[in-house]
Steps between C-alpha positions, in 0.01 A plus 500: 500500500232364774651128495775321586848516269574171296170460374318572129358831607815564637738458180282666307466788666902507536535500142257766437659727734817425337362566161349872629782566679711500182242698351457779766862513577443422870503198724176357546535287831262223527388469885331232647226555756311181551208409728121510472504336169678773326274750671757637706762645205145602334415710774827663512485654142151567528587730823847617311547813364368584153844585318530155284814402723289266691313198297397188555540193273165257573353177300117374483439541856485870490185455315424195729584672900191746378260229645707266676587775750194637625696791697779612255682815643504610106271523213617229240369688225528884656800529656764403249590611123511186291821534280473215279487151491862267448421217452264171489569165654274152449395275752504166479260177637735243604418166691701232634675225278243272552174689476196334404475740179658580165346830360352764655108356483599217675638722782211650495312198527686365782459806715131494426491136630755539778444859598618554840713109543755701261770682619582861344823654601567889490716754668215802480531741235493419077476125601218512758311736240552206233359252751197700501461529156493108427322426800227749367510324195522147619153619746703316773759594806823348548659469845740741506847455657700805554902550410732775594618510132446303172840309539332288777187430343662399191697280690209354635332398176817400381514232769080415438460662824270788428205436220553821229587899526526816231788632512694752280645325195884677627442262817390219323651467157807319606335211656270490223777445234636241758147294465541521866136637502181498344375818304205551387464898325609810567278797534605773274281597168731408276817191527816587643793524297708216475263314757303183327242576718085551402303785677206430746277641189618268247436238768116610546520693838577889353383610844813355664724736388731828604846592575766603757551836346691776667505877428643820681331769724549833600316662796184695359580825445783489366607811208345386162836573352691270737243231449577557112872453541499199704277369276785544245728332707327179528428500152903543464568224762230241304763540201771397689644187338641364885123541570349337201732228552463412894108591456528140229681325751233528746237427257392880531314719226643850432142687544454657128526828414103571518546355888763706592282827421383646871104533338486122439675430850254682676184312343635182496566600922162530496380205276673264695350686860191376326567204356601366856251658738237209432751231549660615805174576689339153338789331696468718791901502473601772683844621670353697784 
């Protein structure tokens, strides 16, 4: 787990192991190792021995740290064994209380206008990816103001501080029921169960749209057969009703069947490399 414990990434990937563990009737320990952006605990498993007791639980940025980091010590799409996808979280465009805006085209309207006298907050990773997208389809920039976390931010825009952010809908959700914020859309393909909520595509801006999804690695290498069973394990653990149940709470997806297949894993790795190549290198946003 290459970021810190508390966090999304890191309750899902808690209840995953869980799930397998029950499964493969072994612990599965979820470790931490933080640093680099997550590039640290990826570099571990991508150095680790091939025998499937090693694996690393990653979201979007896997796909993204292939251009961000110009000097990876790993392959992104070489050096692991993509075991499946788990699951699918939206973003959301949120604004302060008082924003000059009611639907998503007027956003869009008032960035155009504005451009760089707005304030955009983001804490790197899904929500500085987001940024990008509606900047790129605004055709302005946003000032950007950096947080250590989302919790700040939001805090900000609570208090009319800070202009806007994306943000995953588990961070933002609560202070959206409130009406302590503005929302705008969320960024998933389809609406979010039990969210009231309309997609960036119904809104007119389809291009502004993706998700922090996470799936599970092994190094490359590793024994067909292991990769097979594992496979079957997280398959086992997406059943889990203590899974299925927190996953709702934080406004989390259970990836389908289809996404949990290791084939479809694999190309969507490299669809999304793809997707976010242009982007990255159109913003010149990189880590290193």
């Amino acid at each position: 787990m290459p970021y810190a414990a508390g966090g999304p990434t890191d309750v899902v990937a808690r209840l995953v192991a869980e799930g397998m563990g029950k499964d493969l009737g072994v612990a599965v320990v979820c470790e931490n190792v933080t640093g680099a952006g997550g590039t640290l605990g990826a570099a571990r498993v991508a150095t680790a021995r091939p025998d499937g007791h090693t694996l690393l639980m990653h979201h979007i940025a896997m796909a993204t740290h292939a251009t961000i980091y110009r000097r990876l010590p790993y392959d992104v799409e070489r050096s692991f064994a993509p075991l499946g996808l788990v699951s699918d979280a939206a973003m959301t465009i949120i604004a302060k209380p008082d924003f000059p805006a009611d639907d998503l085209a007027g956003l869009m309207r008032v960035i155009r206008e504005r451009g760089d006298q707005l304030n955009l907050a983001h804490s790197g990773g899904a929500n500085f990816l987001c940024g990008l997208l509606m900047q790129d389809a605004a055709g302005a920039e946003m000032t950007p103001v950096v947080f250590r976390g989302s919790a700040p931010a939001i805090t900000e825009i609570i208090a009319g501080r800070v202009d806007m952010m994306c943000d995953q809908a588990t961070n933002t959700v609560p202070y959206i029921r409130d009406r302590r914020i503005k929302v705008f859309g969320m960024t998933l393909d389809r609406r979010a169960e039990g969210l009231d909520m309309p997609t960036t595509a119904e809104a007119g801006f389809p291009t502004v749209q993706m998700s922090t999804w996470h799936g599970l690695y092994a190094p490359a290498g590793t024994p067909e057969e292991v990769q097979v069973r594992l496979n079957a394990a997280i398959r086992a653990a997406l059943r889990e009703e203590r899974l299925r149940a927190r996953f709702a709470e934080l406004v989390t997806e259970v990836a389908r069947p289809e996404q949990a297949d290791r084939g479809y894993h694999r190309r969507f790795l490299a669809e999304e490399v793809a997707r976010w190549r242009p982007i990255i290198q159109k913003a010149n946003a990189y880590a290193d």
